[in-house]
MARSEZA-181977 format. One record per atom (N, C-alpha, C, O, CB): x, y, z. Coordinates in steps of 0.02 Angstrom, whole numbers, padded with zeros to 5 digits, always signed. Glycine has a CB too. Example, Ala and Ser with C-alpha at 12.3 -4.5 7.8 and 13.67 -1.06 7.14 Angstrom:
+00660-00284+00390 +00615-00225+00390 +00660-00165+00390 +00712-00166+00423 +00565-00224+00452 +00642-00112+00354 +00684-00053+00357 +00645+00002+00394 +00670+00057+00402 +00704-00030+00286 
***
This chain:
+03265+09507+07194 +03323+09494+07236 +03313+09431+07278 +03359+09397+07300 +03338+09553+07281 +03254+09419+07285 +03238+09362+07346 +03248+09292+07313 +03272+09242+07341 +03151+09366+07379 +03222+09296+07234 +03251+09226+07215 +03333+09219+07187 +03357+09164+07175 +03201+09198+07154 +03369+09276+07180 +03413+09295+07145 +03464+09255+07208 +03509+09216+07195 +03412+09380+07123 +03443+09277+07276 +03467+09271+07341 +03469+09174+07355 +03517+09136+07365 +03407+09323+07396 +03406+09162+07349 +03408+09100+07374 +03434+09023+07323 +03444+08964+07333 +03337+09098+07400 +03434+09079+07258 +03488+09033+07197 +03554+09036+07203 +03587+08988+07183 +03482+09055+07122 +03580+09083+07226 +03654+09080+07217 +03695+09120+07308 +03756+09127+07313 +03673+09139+07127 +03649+09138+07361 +03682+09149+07400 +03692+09215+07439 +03723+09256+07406 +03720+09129+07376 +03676+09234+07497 +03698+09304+07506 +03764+09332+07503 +03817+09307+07522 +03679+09320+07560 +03750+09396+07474 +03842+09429+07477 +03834+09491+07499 +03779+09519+07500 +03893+09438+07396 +03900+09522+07523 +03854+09620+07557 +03828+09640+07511 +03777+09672+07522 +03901+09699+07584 +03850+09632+07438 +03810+09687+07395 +03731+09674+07400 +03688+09717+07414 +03834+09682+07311 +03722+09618+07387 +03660+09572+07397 +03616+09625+07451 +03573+09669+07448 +03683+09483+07434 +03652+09596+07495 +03602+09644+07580 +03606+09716+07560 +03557+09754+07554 +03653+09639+07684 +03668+09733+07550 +03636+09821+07544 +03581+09826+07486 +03526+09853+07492 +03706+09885+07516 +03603+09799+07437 +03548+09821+07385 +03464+09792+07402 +03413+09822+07381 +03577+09786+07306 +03463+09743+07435 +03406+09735+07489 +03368+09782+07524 +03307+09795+07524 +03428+09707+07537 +03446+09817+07571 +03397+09860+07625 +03382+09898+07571 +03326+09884+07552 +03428+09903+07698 +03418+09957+07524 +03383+10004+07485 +03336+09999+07452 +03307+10050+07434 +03408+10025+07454 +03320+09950+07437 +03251+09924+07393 +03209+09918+07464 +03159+09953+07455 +03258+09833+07338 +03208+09901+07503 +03140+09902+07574 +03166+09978+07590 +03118+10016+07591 +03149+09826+07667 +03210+10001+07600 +03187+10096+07609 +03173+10112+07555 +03122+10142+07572 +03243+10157+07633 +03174+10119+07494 +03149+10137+07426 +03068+10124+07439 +03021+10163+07433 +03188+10087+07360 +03068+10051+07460 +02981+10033+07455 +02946+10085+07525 +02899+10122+07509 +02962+09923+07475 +02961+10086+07569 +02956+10119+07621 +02942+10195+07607 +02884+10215+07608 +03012+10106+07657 +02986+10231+07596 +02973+10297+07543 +02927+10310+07485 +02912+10368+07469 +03025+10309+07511 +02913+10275+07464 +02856+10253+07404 +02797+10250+07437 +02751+10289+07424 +02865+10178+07366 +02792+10188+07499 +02739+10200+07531 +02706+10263+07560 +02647+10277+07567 +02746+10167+07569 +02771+10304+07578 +02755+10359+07620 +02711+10420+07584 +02661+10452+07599 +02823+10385+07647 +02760+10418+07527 +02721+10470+07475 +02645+10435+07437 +02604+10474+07413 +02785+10488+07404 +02637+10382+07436 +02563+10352+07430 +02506+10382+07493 +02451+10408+07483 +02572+10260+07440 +02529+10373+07540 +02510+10376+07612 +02483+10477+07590 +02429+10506+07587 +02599+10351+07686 +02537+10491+07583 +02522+10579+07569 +02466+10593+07523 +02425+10637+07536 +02589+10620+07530 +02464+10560+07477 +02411+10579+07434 +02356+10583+07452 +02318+10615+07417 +02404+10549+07391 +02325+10542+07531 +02261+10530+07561 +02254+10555+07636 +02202+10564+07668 +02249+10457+07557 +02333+10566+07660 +02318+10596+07703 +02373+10655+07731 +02427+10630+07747 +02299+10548+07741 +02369+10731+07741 +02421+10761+07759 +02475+10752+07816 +02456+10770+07871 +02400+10805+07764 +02522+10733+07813 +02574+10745+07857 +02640+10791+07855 +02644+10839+07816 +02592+10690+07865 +02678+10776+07890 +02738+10797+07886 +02779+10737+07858 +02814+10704+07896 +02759+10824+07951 +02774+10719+07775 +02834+10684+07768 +02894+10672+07769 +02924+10619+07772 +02837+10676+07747 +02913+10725+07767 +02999+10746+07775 +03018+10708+07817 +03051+10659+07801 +03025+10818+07799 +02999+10722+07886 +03018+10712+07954 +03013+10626+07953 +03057+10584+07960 +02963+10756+08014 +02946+10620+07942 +02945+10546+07944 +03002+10498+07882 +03031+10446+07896 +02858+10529+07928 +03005+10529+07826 +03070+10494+07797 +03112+10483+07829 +03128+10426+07847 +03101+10517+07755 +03154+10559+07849 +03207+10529+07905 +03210+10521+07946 +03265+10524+07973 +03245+10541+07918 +03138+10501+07992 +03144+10445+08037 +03167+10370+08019 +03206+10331+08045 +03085+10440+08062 +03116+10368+07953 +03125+10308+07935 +03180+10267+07899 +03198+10209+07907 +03083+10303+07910 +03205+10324+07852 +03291+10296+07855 +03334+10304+07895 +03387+10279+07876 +03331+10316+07815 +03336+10339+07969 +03374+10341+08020 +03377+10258+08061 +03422+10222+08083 +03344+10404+08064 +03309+10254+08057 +03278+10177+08102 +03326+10142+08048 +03378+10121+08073 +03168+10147+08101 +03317+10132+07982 +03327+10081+07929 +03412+10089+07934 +03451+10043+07943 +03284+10100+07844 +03424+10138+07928 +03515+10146+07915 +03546+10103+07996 +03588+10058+07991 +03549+10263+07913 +03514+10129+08073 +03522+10101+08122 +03536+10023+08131 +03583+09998+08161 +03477+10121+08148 +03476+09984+08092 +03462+09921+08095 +03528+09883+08042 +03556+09830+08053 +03379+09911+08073 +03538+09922+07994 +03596+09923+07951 +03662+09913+07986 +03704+09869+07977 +03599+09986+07917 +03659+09960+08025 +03723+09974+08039 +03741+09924+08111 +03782+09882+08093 +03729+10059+08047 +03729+09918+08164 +03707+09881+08210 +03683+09813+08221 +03673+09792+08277 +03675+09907+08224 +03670+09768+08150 +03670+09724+08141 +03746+09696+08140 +03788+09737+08160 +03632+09720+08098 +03768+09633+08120 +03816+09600+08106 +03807+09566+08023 +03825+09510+08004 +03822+09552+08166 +03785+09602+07998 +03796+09595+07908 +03820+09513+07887 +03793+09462+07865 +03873+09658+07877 +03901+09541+07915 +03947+09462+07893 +03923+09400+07915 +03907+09351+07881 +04022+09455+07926 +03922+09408+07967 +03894+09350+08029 +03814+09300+07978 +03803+09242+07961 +03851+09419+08128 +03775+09373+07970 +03724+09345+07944 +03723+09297+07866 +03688+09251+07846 +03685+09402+07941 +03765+09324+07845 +03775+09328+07779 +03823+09252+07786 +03831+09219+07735 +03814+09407+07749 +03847+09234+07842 +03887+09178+07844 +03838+09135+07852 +03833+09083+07819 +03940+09176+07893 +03802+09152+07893 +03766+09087+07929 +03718+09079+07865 +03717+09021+07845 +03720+09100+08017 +03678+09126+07828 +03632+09099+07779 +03652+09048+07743 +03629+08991+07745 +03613+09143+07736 +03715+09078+07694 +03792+09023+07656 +03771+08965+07692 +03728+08928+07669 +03895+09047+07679 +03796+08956+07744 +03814+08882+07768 +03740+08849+07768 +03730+08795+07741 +03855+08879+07853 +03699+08881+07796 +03624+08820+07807 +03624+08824+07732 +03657+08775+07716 +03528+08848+07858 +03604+08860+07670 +03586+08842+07614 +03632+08783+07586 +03616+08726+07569 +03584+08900+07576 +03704+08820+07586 +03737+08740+07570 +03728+08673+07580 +03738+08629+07539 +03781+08734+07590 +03705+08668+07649 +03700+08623+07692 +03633+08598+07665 +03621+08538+07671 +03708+08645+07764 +03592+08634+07640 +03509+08601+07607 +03513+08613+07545 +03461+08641+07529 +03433+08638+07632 +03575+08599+07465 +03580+08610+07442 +03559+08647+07406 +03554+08629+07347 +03590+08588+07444 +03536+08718+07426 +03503+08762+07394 +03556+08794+07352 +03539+08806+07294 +03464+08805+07438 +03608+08809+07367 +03665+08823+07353 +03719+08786+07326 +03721+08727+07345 +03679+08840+07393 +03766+08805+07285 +03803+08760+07256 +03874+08748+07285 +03907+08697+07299 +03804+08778+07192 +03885+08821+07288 +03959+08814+07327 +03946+08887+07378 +03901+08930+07379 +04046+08821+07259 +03995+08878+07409 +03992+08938+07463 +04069+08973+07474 +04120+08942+07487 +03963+08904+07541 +04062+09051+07465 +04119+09090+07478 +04110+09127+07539 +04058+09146+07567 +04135+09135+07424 +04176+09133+07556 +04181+09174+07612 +04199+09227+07611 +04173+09266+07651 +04210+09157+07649 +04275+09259+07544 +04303+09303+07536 +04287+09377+07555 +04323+09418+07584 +04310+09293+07490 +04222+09381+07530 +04206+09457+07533 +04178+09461+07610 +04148+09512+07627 +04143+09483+07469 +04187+09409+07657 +04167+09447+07742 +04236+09465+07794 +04287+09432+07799 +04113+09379+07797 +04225+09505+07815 +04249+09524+07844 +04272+09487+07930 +04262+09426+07930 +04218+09573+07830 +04297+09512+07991 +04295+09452+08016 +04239+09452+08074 +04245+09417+08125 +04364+09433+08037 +04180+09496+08061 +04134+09474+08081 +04104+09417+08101 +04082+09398+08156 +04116+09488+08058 +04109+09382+08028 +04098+09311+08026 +04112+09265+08066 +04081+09213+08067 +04119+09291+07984 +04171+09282+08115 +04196+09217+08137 +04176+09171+08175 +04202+09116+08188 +04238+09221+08158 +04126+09195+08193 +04088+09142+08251 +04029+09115+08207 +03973+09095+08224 +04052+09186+08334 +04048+09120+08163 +03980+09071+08114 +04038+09026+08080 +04040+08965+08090 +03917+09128+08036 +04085+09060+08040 +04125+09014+08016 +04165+08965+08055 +04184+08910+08035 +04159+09044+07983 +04177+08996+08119 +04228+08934+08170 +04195+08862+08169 +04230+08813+08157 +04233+08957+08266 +04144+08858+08178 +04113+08791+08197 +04111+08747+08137 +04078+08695+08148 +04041+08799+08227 +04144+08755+08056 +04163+08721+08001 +04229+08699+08005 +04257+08663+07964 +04153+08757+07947 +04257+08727+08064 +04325+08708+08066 +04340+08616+08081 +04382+08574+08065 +04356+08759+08128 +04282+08620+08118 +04261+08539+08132 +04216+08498+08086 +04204+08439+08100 +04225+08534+08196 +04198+08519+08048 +04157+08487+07988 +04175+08418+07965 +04221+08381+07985 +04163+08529+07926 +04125+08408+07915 +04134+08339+07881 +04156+08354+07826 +04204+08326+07799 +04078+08296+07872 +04122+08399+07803 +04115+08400+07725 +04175+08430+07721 +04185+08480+07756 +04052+08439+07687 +04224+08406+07678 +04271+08424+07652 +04279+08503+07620 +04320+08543+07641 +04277+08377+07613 +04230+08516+07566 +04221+08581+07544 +04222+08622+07585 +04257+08673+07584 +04173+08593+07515 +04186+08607+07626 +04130+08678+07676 +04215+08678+07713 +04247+08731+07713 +04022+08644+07756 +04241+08622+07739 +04295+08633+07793 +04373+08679+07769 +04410+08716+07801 +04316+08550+07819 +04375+08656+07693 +04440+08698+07658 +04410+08776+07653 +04438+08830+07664 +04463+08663+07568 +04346+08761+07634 +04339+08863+07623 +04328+08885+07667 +04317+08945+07661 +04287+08905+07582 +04322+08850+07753 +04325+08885+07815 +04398+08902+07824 +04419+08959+07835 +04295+08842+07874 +04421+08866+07821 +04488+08859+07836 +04530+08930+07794 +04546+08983+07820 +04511+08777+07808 +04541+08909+07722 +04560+08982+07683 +04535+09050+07702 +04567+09101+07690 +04538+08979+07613 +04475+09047+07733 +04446+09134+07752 +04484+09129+07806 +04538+09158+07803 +04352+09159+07771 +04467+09091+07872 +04508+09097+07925 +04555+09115+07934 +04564+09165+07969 +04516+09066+07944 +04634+09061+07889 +04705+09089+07900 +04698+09168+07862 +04730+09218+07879 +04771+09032+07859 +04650+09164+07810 +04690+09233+07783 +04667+09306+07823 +04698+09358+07831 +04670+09244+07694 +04597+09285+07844 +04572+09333+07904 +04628+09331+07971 +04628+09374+08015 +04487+09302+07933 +04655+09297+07970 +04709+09285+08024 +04769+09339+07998 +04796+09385+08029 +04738+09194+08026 +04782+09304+07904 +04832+09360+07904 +04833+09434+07916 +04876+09471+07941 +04852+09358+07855 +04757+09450+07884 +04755+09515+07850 +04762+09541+07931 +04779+09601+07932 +04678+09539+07794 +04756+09516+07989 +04761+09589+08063 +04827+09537+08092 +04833+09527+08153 +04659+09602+08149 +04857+09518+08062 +04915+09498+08110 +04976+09538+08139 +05019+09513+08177 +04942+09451+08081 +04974+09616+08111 +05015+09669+08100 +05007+09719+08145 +05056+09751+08165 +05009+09693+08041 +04931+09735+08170 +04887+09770+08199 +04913+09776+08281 +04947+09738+08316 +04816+09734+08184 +04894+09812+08288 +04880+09825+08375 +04830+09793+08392 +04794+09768+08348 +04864+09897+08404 +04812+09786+08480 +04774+09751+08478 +04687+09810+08486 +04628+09793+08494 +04802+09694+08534 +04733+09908+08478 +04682+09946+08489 +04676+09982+08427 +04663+10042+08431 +04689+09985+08548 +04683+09957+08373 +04667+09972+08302 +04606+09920+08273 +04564+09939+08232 +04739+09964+08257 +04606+09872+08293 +04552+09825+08294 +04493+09830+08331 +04492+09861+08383 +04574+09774+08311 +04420+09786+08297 +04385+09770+08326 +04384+09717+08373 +04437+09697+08397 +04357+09771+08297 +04315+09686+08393 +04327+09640+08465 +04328+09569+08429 +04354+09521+08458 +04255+09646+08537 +04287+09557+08340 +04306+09503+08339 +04361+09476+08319 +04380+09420+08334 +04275+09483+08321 +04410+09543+08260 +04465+09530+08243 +04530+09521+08288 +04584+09501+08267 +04470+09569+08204 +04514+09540+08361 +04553+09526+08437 +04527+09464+08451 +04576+09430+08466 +04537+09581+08504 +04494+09441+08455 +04478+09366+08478 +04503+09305+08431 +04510+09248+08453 +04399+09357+08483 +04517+09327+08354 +04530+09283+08331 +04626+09260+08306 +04659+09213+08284 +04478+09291+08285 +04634+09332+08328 +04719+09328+08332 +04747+09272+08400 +04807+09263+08410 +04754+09421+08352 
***
């Protein structure tokens, strides 16, 4: 996944299938760990996917997943960069392309933006989250 990642780009599927492969490895470890020494594994699994699902969940996914996009582009590690599949997490990574040079980077800021604009323009402002309220 790690070169799969830095050839063509992060996407959510990308990150989830990430974290489950480091809790997969994590669980693997654990039951290695058992073979030499007794514990209570159970407990410690779901500690350890509680911690792992937490860090999951409590992160900002999009955000991250924006900002990787843009520096790789930007060091052509990357070829082109999408935005579509984030949510509007993103927006404080993507706003600052709004001012760009690069032509590319500035139209596919621009297209996520208005349409992230469209998709909550209908909304309340207490059916929403805090970034999809900030960006209406």
């Amino acid at each position: 996944m790690v070169m799969y990642i830095s050839r063509f780009g992060l996407t959510p599927k990308r990150v989830y299938t990430s974290w489950f492969m480091i809790v997969l490895a994590a669980l693997f470890a654990l039951i290695i760990a058992r073979q030499f020494k007794t514990f209570n594994m159970p407990r410690i699994g779901v500690i350890v996917f509680t911690v792992m699902l937490s860090l999951l969940s409590f992160t900002q996914t999009d955000s991250i997943i924006a900002e990787y996009n843009i520096i790789a582009y930007q060091k052509g590690n990357i070829e082109s960069i999408a935005f579509e599949d984030l949510s509007s997490d993103a927006v404080y990574a993507v706003a600052p392309l709004l001012e760009s040079d690069d032509t590319a980077l500035k139209q596919a800021a621009l297209e996520w933006y208005t349409s992230c604009r469209e998709s909550i323009s209908g909304q309340n402002w207490y059916e929403m989250g805090i970034f999809e309220y900030c960006i209406r």
